[in-house]
N, C-alpha and C positions, 0 to 999 in steps of 0.2 A: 504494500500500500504506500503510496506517496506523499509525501508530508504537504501539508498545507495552511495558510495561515487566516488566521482571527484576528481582523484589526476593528472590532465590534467596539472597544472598550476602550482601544485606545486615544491615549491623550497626545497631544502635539503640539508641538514649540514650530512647525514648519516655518512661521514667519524667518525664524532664525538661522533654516540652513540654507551652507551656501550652495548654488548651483552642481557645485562638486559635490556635496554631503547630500543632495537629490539625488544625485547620479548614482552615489554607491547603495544611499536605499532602493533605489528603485530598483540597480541589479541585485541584491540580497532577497529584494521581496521576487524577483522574477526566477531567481534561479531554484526559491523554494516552490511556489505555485507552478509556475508551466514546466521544470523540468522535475520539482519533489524531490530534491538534495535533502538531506538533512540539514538542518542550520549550520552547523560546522562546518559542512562540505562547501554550501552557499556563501559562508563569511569568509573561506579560502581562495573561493575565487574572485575577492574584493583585494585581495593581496594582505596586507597588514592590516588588520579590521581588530585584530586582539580579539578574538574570542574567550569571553573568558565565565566562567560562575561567581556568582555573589553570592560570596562568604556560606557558604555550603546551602543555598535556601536553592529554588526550581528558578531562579531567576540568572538570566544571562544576560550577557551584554557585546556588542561590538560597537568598533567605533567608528563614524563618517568621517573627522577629521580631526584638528586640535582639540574642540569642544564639546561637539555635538555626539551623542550617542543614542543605539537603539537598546530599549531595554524589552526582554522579551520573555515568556515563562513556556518552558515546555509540555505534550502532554504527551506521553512513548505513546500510551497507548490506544490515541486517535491520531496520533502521529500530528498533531497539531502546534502552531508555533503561535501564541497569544502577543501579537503585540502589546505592551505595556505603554510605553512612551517612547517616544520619535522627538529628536532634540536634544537639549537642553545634555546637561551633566547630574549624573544621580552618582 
């Protein structure tokens, strides 16, 4: 089954990113929905996106550029990727 994403909930700072920090969400949201990467595999292909976990909880994060990051929560087993927040620094 291929992953796919929930952005029902989320919140967003988009005012604040830049054209570049569009660009790498948008390929992170495309690489999960039309190709169904796991988010890891999708934050690799952004190049340096730091994938990483927050502090042991279901919450991840990569990043678009010096400041701006996406914060997101996994679910294995809908294979779901919950956007949390777009933007800003958490």
């Amino acid at each position: 089954m291929p992953w796919i994403i929930d952005k029902s909930n989320a919140s967003y700072s988009i005012s604040v990113l830049t054209p570049a920090a569009q660009a790498k969400f948008d390929l992170f949201q495309n690489a999960i929905q039309q190709q169904g990467l796991h988010p890891k595999q999708a934050a690799d292909t952004l190049g340096a996106a730091d994938y990483k976990n927050l502090s042991g909880t279901n919450l991840f994060q990569i990043r678009l550029d010096g400041f701006n990051r996406v914060t997101f929560e996994l679910d294995a087993a809908t294979q779901t990727v919950e956007i949390v927040q777009v933007g800003g620094h958490s």
